[in-house]
C-alpha positions in Angstrom: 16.8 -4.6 -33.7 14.7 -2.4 -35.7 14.0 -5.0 -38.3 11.8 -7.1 -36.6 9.5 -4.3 -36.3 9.1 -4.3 -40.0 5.4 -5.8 -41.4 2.4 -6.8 -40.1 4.1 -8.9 -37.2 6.2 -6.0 -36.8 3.5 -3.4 -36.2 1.3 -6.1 -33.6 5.1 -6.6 -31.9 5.3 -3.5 -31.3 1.5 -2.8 -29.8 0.5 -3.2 -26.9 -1.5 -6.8 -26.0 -5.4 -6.3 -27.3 -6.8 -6.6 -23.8 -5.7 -2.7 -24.0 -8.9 -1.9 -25.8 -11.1 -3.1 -23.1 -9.1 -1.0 -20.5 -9.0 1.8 -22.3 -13.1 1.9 -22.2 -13.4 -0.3 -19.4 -14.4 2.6 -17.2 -17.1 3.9 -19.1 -18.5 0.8 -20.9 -20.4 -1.1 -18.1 -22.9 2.5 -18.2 -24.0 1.7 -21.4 -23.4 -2.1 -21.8 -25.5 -3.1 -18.6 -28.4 -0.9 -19.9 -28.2 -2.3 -23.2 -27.9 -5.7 -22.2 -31.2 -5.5 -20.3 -33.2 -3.8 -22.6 -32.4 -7.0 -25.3 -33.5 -9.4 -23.0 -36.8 -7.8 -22.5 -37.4 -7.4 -25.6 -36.9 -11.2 -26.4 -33.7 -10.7 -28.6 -35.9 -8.5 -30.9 -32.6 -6.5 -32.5 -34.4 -4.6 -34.9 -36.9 -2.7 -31.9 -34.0 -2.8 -29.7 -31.6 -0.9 -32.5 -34.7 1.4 -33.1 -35.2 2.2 -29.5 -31.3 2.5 -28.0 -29.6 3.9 -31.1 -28.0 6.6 -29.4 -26.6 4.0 -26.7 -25.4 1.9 -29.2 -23.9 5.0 -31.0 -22.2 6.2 -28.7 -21.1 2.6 -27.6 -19.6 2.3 -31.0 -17.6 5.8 -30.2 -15.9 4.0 -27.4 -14.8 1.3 -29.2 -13.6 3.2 -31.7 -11.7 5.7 -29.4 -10.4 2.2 -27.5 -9.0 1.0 -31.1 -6.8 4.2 -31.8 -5.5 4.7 -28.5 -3.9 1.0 -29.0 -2.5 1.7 -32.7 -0.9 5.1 -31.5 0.4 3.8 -28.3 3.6 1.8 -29.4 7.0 0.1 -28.1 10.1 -0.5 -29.0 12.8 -2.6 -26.8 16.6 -2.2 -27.6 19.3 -4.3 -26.2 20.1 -1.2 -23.2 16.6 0.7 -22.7 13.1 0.9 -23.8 10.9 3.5 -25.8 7.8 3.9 -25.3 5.4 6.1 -27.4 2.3 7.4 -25.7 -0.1 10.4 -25.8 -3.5 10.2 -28.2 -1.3 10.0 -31.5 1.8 9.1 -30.1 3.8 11.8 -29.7 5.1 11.5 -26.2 8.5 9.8 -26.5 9.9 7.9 -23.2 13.4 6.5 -23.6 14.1 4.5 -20.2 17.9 2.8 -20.1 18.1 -0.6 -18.2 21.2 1.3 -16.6 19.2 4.0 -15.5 15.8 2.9 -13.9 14.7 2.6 -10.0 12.4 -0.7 -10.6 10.3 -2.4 -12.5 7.4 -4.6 -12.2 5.5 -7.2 -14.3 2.2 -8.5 -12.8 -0.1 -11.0 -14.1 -3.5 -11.9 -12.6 -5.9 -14.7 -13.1 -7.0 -13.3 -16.2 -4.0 -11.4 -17.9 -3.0 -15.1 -17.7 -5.0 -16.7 -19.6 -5.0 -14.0 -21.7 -0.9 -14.6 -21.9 -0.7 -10.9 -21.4 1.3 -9.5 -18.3 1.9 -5.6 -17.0 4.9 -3.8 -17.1 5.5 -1.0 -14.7 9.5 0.6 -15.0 10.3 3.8 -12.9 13.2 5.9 -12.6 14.1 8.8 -10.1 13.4 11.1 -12.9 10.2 12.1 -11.0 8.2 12.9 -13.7 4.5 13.9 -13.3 3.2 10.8 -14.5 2.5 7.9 -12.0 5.3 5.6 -13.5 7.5 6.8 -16.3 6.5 3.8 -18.5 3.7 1.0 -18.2 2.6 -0.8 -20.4 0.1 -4.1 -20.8 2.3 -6.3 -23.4 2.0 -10.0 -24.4 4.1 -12.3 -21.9 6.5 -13.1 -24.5 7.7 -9.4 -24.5 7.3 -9.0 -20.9 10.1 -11.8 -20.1 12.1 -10.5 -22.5 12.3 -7.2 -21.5 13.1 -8.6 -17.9 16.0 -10.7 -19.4 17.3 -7.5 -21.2 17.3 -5.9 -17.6 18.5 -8.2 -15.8 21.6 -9.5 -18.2 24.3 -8.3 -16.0 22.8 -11.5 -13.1 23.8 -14.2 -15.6 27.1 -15.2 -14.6 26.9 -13.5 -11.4 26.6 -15.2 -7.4 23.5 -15.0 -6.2 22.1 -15.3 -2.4 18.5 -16.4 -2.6 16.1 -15.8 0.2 12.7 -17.6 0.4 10.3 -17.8 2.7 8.6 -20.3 4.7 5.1 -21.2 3.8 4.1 -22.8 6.6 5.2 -19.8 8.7 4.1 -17.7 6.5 0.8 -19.2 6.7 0.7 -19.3 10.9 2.0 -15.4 11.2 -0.7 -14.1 8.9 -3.1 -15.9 10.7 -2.2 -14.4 13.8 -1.3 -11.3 13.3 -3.1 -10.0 10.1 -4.6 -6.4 11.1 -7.7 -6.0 11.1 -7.1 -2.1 9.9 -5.3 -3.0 6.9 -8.3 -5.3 6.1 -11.0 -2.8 6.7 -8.9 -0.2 4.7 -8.9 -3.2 1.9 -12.5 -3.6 2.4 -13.5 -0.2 1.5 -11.1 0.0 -1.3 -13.2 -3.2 -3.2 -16.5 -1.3 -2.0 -15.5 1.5 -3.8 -14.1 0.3 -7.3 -17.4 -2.2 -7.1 -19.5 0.9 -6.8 -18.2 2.4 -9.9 -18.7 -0.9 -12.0 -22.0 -1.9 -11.2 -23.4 1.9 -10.3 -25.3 2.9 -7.5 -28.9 1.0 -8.0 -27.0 -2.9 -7.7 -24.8 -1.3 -4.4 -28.5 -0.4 -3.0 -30.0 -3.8 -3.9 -26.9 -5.9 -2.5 -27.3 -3.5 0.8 -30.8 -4.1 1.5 -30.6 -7.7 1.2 -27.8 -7.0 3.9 -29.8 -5.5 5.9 -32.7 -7.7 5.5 -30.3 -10.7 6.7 -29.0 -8.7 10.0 -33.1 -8.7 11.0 -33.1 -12.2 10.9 -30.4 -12.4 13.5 -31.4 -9.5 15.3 -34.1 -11.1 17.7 -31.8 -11.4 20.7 -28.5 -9.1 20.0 -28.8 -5.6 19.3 -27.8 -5.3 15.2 -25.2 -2.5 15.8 -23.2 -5.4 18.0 -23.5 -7.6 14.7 -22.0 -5.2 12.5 -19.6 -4.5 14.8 -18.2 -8.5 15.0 -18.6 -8.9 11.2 -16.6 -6.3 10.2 -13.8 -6.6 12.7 -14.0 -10.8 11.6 -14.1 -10.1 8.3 -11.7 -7.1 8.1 -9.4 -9.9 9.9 -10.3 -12.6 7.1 -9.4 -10.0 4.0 -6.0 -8.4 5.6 -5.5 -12.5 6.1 -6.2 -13.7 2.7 -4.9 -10.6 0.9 -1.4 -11.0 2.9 -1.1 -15.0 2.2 -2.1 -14.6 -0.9 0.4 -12.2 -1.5 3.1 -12.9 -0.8 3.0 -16.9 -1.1 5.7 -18.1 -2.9 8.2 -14.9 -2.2 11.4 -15.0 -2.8 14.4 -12.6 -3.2 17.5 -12.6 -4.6 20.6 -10.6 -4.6 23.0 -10.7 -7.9 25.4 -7.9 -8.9 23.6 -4.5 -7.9 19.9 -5.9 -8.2 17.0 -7.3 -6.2 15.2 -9.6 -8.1 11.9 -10.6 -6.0 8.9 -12.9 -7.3 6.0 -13.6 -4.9 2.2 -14.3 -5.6 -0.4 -16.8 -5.7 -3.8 -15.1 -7.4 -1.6 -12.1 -8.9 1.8 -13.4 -9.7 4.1 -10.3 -9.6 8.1 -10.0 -10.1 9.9 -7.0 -9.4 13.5 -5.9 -9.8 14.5 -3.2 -7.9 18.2 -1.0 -8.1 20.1 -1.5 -4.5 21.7 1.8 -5.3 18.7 3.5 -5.9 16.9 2.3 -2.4 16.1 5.4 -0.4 15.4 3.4 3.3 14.5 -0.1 4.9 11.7 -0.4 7.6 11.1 -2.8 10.3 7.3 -2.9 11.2 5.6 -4.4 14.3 2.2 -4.7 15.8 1.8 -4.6 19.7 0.8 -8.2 19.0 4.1 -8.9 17.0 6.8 -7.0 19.1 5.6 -8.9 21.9 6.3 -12.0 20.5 9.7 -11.2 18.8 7.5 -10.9 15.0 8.2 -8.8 12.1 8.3 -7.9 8.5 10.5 -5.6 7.0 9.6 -3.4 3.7 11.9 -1.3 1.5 11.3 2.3 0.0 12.8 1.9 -3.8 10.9 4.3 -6.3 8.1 2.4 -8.0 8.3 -0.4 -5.6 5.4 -1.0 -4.0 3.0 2.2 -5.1 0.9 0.0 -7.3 -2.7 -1.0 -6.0 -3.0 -3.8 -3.4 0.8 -3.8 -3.1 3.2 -3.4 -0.3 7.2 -3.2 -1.0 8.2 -6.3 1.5 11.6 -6.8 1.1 10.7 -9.8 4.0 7.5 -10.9 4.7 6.4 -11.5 8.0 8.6 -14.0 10.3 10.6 -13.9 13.4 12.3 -10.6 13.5 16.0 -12.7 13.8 15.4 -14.2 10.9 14.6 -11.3 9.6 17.6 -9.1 10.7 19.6 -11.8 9.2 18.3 -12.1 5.8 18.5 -8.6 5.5 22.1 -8.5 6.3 22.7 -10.9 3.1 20.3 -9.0 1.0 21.3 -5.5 1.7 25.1 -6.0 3.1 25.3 -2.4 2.7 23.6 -1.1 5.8 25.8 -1.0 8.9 25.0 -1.7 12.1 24.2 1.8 13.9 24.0 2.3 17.5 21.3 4.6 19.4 22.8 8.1 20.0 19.5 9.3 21.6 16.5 7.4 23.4 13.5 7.6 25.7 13.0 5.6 28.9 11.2 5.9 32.1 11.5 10.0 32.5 9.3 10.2 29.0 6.8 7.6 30.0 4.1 10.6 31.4 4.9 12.7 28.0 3.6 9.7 25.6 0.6 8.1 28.0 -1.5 11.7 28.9 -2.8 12.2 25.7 -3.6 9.3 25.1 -5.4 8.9 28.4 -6.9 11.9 28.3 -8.7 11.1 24.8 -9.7 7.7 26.8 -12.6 10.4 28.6 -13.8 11.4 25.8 -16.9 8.9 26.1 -17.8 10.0 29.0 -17.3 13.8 28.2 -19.3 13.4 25.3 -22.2 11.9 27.4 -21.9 14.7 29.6 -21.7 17.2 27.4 -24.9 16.5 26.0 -26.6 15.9 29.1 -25.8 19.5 30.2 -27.0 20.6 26.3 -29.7 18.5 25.7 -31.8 18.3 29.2 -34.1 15.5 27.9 -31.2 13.7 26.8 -30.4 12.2 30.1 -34.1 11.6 30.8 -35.0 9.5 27.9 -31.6 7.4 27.6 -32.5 6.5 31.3 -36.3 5.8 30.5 -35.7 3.8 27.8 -34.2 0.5 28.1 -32.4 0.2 24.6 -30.8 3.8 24.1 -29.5 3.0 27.7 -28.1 -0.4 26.5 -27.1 1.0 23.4 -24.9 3.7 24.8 -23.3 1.3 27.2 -22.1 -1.2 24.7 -20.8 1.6 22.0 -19.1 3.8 25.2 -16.8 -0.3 25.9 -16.2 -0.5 22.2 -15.3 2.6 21.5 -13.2 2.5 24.7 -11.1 -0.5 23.2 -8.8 0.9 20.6 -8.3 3.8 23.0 -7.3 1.9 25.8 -5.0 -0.3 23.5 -3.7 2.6 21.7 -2.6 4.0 26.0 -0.8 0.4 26.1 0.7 0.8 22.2 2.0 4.4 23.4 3.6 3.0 27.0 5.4 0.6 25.1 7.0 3.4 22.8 8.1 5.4 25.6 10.8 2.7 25.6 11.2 2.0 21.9 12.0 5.5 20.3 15.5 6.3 19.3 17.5 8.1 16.7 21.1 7.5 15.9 23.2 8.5 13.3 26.6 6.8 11.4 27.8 4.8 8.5 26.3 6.9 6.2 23.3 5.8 7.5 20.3 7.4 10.2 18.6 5.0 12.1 15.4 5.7 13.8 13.1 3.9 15.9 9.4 5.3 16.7 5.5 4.2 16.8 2.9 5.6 14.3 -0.6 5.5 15.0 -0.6 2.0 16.5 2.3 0.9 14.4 6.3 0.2 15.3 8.8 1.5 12.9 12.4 0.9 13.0 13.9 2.5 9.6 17.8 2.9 8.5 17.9 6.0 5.8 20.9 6.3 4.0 22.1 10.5 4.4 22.5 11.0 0.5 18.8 9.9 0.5 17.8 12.5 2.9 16.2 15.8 1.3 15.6 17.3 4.7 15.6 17.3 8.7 13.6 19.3 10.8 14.0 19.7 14.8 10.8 21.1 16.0 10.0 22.1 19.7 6.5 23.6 21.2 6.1 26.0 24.6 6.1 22.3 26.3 8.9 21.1 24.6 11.1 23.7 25.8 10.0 23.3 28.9 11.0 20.3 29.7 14.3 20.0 26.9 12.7 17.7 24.3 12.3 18.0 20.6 10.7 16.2 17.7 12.7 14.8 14.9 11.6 14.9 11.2 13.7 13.3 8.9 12.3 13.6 4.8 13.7 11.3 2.2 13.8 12.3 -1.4 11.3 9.3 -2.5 9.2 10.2 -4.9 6.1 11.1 -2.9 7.2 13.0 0.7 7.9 10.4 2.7 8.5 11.9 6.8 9.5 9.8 9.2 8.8 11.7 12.9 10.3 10.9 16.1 8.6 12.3 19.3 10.2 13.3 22.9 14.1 12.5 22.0 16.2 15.2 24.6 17.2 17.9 22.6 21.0 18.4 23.9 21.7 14.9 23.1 20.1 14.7 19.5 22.3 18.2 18.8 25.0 16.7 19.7 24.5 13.5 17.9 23.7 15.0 14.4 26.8 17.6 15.2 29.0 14.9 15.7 28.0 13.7 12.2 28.2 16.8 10.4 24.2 17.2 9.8 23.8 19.9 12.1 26.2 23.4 12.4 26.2 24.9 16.0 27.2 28.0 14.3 
């Protein structure tokens, strides 16, 4: 296949698609572009006292573009029929060999403009575990793209396949009830940020106090700390909503041979195939809000699946969690059905709910506190009317999530197990405010850890810690299980020696 790398075609074949220039200065561009920009318009388009006055800018403008230019001719691919090559580094003297045979995943991603462009991201990853962030990626034309995920994908062409696809419509009606607000927020702040370092500081300041020159308008009869409050919880809502539908509309996964191929996307249209060998653990998630009404999705730990920006490794978006259970029984026919060896119940309910309770105080402690500290404190927040509204209405909504995180913690006193068989360990605990019910394969486990405090011994519980050899150190930790039992369970196995 090495001719058809021969010539002028030959050489652009093997480059990476132009867009790469832009990216390669894209970060540091917009601080000298923006400037620049301005000063021509003020000066009417006058290019000869503009070049006279920003020389340096446009200098060092032309430096960038330069640099841009070289990086793309010395960063170069090569696709074989079994594997790809990938030459990186500033001249291109990093060589990455990556057979089909051999990889975790890989990804190709397109967005709105990549597709115009006809240019599409390639992401493949191996469990190598090399320093880099993914062993090779590289922004290609489309053309190349497919055919690379041809080449990897050769052995599904005469192969059964078992298709799952979701439903849009409940697709639709489960992300609009049960998008979390969190997620959102943490989505939110993640666009705040990579805005910021676009358009600087000085435009973030401009856009903020028009904000805030807004929230007076509406501030006349509710307090303006209430009104941040309810836009950022909607709008948190609205973003985890959108982000979710927009996602994964259109997902669909299929099994052939020993691959997952999945598509999904409706702004960014992303396929991945992922290694069923190579998958370290699958995870059940739930809400309060969807455990209590039987919802779920379920998400799969593969190296390089799922670790790219604004992406989560869903292996089954959310729907009902028997529909779920059963798809995942045709993708993934592997994983056995594993009873419970160990659980909590009604003796462990006091163990989860106290601290969680107790941290329920804190608003009150805290007003307390510095009423014994501050001895004006209490006088002024009781002489003036809007400290002493103020205080009242952050002390209810501060006492919301805590309140809900007492309910999210009395229902896991019932839903945390750990069993172990079929090859496989199957856990089931809560998070933070999150349900997690995972099945690890054991040659996917690096390490287990039984941990006890004073308390612990006390009263014969333990906490379970169970590492999987992902790429990053992924723990999954299981509070309060009954130590005896859990010893005995993991002896039974072979995973622990009584000695």
């Amino acid at each position: 296949m090495t001719d058809e790398y021969k010539g002028i075609s030959g050489f652009f074949k093997r480059r990476q698609h132009p867009v790469k220039i832009i990216m390669y200065i894209a970060r540091y561009i917009w601080l000298l572009l923006i400037p620049l920009a301005k000063y021509l318009i003020a000066t009417r388009f006058d290019f000869q006292n503009w070049v006279k006055t920003n020389w340096v800018d446009i200098l060092s403008l032309s430096v960038m573009i330069g640099y841009g230019i070289l990086r793309w001719v010395f960063v170069y691919f090569e696709i074989e029929e079994d594997s790809i090559i990938s030459h990186t580094g500033y001249f291109g003297i990093e060589k990455t060999q990556v057979y089909f045979s051999e990889m975790s995943s890989m990804s190709l991603c397109q967005g709105y403009i990549f597709r115009l462009l006809g240019a599409c991201t390639v992401y493949i990853d191996t469990d190598a575990r090399s320093i880099q962030n993914t062993d090779i990626r590289l922004d290609i034309s489309q053309k190349q793209a497919f055919r690379i995920y041809e080449l990897a994908t050769a052995k599904c062409r005469s192969k059964p396949k078992y298709i799952y696809t979701s439903r849009k419509k409940s697709l639709f009606i489960f992300s609009l009830l049960f998008s979390s607000t969190l997620s959102g927020m943490l989505l939110t702040l993640t666009f705040i940020y990579q805005a910021y370092r676009i358009v600087g500081r000085e435009i973030e300041e401009q856009f903020l106090a028009r904000v805030n020159t807004e929230l007076e308008k509406l501030t006349v009869h509710i307090p303006k700390y209430l009104i941040v409050a309810a836009l950022v919880v909607a709008g948190s809502w609205l973003v985890s909503f959108l982000s979710n539908l927009l996602r994964h509309w259109g997902f669909s996964c299929t099994r052939c041979a020993d691959l997952l191929m999945i598509s999904s996307g409706k702004g960014t249209k992303r396929r991945h195939v992922i290694v069923r060998d190579r998958i370290n653990f699958i995870d059940y998630q739930q809400s309060m809000f969807m455990k209590l009404f039987g919802i779920c999705s379920v998400q799969v730990n593969c190296t390089g699946y799922g670790k790219r920006h604004l992406e989560l490794s869903a292996l089954v978006p959310i729907t009902t969690t028997a529909m779920a259970e059963n798809s995942v029984k045709q993708l993934l026919p592997g994983v056995p059905k594993v009873e419970y060896d160990v659980r909590t119940g009604w003796a462990d309910l006091r163990r989860f709910v106290m601290l969680p309770m107790l941290v329920c105080l804190l608003p009150g402690v805290l007003y307390k506190v510095l009423c014994e500290v501050i001895p004006q404190f209490e006088m002024v927040v009781k002489t003036i009317p809007d400290w002493k509204s103020a205080l009242t209405n952050l002390s209810v909504i501060s006492m919301i999530p805590l309140v809900w995180l007492v309910l999210v913690k009395t229902n896991a006193a019932f839903n945390t197990a750990a069993g172990f068989g079929g090859g496989h360990c199957v856990l089931s605990y809560c998070k933070f405010y999150r349900f997690h019910r995972t099945a690890v394969r054991l040659d996917r486990i690096s390490k287990i850890k039984i941990s006890r405090n004073p308390f612990q011994r006390m009263n014969g519980t333990c906490n379970l810690s169970v590492y999987t050899s992902a790429e990053r150190s992924s723990c999954h930790l299981v509070k309060g299980l009954n130590y005896e039992r859990l010893i005995n369970a993991m002896a039974k196995t072979g995973l622990y020696d009584e000695e």
